[in-house]
N, C-alpha and C positions, 0 to 999 in steps of 0.2 A: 273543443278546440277544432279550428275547420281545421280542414287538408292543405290549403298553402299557407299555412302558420306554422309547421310542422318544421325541423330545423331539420335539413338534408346532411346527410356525412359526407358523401361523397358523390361530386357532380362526374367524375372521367369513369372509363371503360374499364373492365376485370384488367384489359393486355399492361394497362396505366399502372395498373398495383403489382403485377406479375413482373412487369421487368426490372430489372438491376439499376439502381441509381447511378446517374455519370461519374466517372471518378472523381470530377472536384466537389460531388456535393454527401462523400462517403465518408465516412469519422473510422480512426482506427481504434477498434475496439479497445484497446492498449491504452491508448491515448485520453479514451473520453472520461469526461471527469465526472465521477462517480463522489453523492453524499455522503463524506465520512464522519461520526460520531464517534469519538475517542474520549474514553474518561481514563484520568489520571489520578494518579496521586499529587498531591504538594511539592513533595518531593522527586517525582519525574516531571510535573511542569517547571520545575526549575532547571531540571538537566536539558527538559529541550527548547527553554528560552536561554541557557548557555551556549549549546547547541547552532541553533540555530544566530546567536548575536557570533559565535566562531565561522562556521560556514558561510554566512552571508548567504541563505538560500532559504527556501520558503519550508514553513515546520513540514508542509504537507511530503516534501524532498526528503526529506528527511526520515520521518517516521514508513515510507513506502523504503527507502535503504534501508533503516533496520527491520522492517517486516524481509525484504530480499534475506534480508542476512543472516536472520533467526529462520527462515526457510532451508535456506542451501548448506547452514551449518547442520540442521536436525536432520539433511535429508543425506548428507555427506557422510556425516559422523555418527548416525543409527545412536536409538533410543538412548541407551547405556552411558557411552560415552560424552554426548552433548547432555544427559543429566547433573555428570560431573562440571563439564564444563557451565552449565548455569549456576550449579553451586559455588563454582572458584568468582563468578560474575557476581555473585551476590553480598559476599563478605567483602564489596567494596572495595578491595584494596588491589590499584594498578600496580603496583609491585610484586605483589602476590601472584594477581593474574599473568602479567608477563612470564614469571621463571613458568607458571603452569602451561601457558602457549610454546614457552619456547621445547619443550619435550615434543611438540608437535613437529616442529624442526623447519615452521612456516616462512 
Protein backbone atom coordinates (compact mmCIF):
# COMPACT_ATOMS: atom_id res chain seq x y z
CA UNK A 1 0.00 0.00 0.00
CA UNK A 2 1.77 3.29 -0.99
CA UNK A 3 2.13 6.27 1.57
CA UNK A 4 -0.75 8.70 0.41
CA UNK A 5 -3.35 5.71 0.61
CA UNK A 6 -2.72 5.58 4.07
CA UNK A 7 -5.87 7.07 5.98
CA UNK A 8 -4.63 10.14 8.20
CA UNK A 9 -6.31 10.43 11.89
CA UNK A 10 -5.67 13.44 12.41
CA UNK A 11 -4.76 16.53 10.10
CA UNK A 12 -4.68 19.79 13.25
CA UNK A 13 -1.85 20.54 15.91
CA UNK A 14 -1.19 18.62 19.60
CA UNK A 15 -2.48 22.57 21.00
CA UNK A 16 -6.09 21.45 18.73
CA UNK A 17 -6.43 18.11 20.88
CA UNK A 18 -5.06 19.64 24.31
CA UNK A 19 -7.64 22.46 24.55
CA UNK A 20 -11.05 22.40 26.08
CA UNK A 21 -14.15 22.19 23.78
CA UNK A 22 -16.23 25.64 23.65
CA UNK A 23 -19.11 25.26 25.94
CA UNK A 24 -21.75 24.85 23.24
CA UNK A 25 -20.08 21.96 21.80
CA UNK A 26 -19.74 20.03 25.65
CA UNK A 27 -22.35 17.18 26.71
CA UNK A 28 -23.15 16.85 30.43
CA UNK A 29 -21.74 13.87 31.34
CA UNK A 30 -25.23 13.48 33.31
CA UNK A 31 -27.02 14.02 30.45
CA UNK A 32 -25.51 11.85 27.79
CA UNK A 33 -27.22 8.92 26.81
CA UNK A 34 -25.67 6.02 27.52
CA UNK A 35 -26.86 2.01 25.89
CA UNK A 36 -28.99 0.46 28.37
CA UNK A 37 -29.68 -3.36 28.20
CA UNK A 38 -32.38 -4.35 30.81
CA UNK A 39 -33.81 -7.82 30.92
CA UNK A 40 -36.99 -8.33 32.66
CA UNK A 41 -39.25 -10.57 33.65
CA UNK A 42 -42.91 -10.97 32.18
CA UNK A 43 -44.10 -9.96 34.86
CA UNK A 44 -42.07 -6.58 35.45
CA UNK A 45 -42.48 -5.83 31.83
CA UNK A 46 -45.94 -5.47 32.64
CA UNK A 47 -45.36 -3.25 35.68
CA UNK A 48 -43.39 -0.83 33.49
CA UNK A 49 -45.65 -0.92 30.54
CA UNK A 50 -48.40 0.00 33.50
CA UNK A 51 -45.99 2.35 34.61
CA UNK A 52 -45.14 4.03 32.12
CA UNK A 53 -49.03 4.10 30.14
CA UNK A 54 -49.68 5.99 34.05
CA UNK A 55 -46.81 8.36 33.83
CA UNK A 56 -46.92 9.38 30.48
CA UNK A 57 -43.00 9.39 30.27
CA UNK A 58 -40.49 7.50 28.48
CA UNK A 59 -39.66 3.70 30.32
CA UNK A 60 -36.02 4.97 30.20
CA UNK A 61 -37.52 7.82 33.06
CA UNK A 62 -38.65 5.66 34.58
CA UNK A 63 -36.51 2.80 35.25
CA UNK A 64 -33.28 5.66 35.91
CA UNK A 65 -36.18 6.91 39.04
CA UNK A 66 -36.32 3.62 40.30
CA UNK A 67 -32.53 2.71 40.04
CA UNK A 68 -32.35 6.82 42.07
CA UNK A 69 -34.57 5.22 44.45
CA UNK A 70 -33.33 1.66 45.18
CA UNK A 71 -29.96 3.69 45.47
CA UNK A 72 -30.74 6.35 48.07
CA UNK A 73 -33.16 4.05 49.85
CA UNK A 74 -29.99 1.25 50.32
CA UNK A 75 -27.71 3.92 50.93
CA UNK A 76 -30.13 5.91 53.48
CA UNK A 77 -31.38 3.00 55.30
CA UNK A 78 -27.99 0.71 55.55
CA UNK A 79 -27.98 -3.02 54.65
CA UNK A 80 -30.31 -4.44 57.31
CA UNK A 81 -33.07 -2.36 57.25
CA UNK A 82 -33.62 -1.83 53.38
CA UNK A 83 -33.47 -5.99 53.41
CA UNK A 84 -36.46 -5.92 55.28
CA UNK A 85 -37.93 -3.26 53.39
CA UNK A 86 -37.36 -5.45 49.96
CA UNK A 87 -39.03 -8.25 51.62
CA UNK A 88 -42.32 -6.23 52.59
CA UNK A 89 -41.82 -4.99 48.52
CA UNK A 90 -41.91 -8.48 47.51
CA UNK A 91 -45.05 -10.04 49.06
CA UNK A 92 -46.79 -7.69 46.74
CA UNK A 93 -49.16 -6.43 48.75
CA UNK A 94 -49.75 -2.22 48.79
CA UNK A 95 -51.54 -2.53 52.03
CA UNK A 96 -49.14 -4.34 53.69
CA UNK A 97 -46.45 -2.18 52.37
CA UNK A 98 -48.07 0.94 53.48
CA UNK A 99 -48.78 0.13 57.33
CA UNK A 100 -44.79 -1.15 57.02
CA UNK A 101 -43.69 2.46 55.54
CA UNK A 102 -45.73 4.22 57.63
CA UNK A 103 -43.54 3.01 61.04
CA UNK A 104 -41.10 5.03 59.08
CA UNK A 105 -43.20 8.02 59.84
CA UNK A 106 -42.50 9.26 56.03
Amino acid sequence: MSKDKLPRLFDGSIDELTKPKPKGERKSLKKEKMQKTLYVTRDMNRKLIELYAEEGRRQSSIVEDALNLYYYLRVALGEKKFEELLSAVKREDPGFLREYLSKFRL
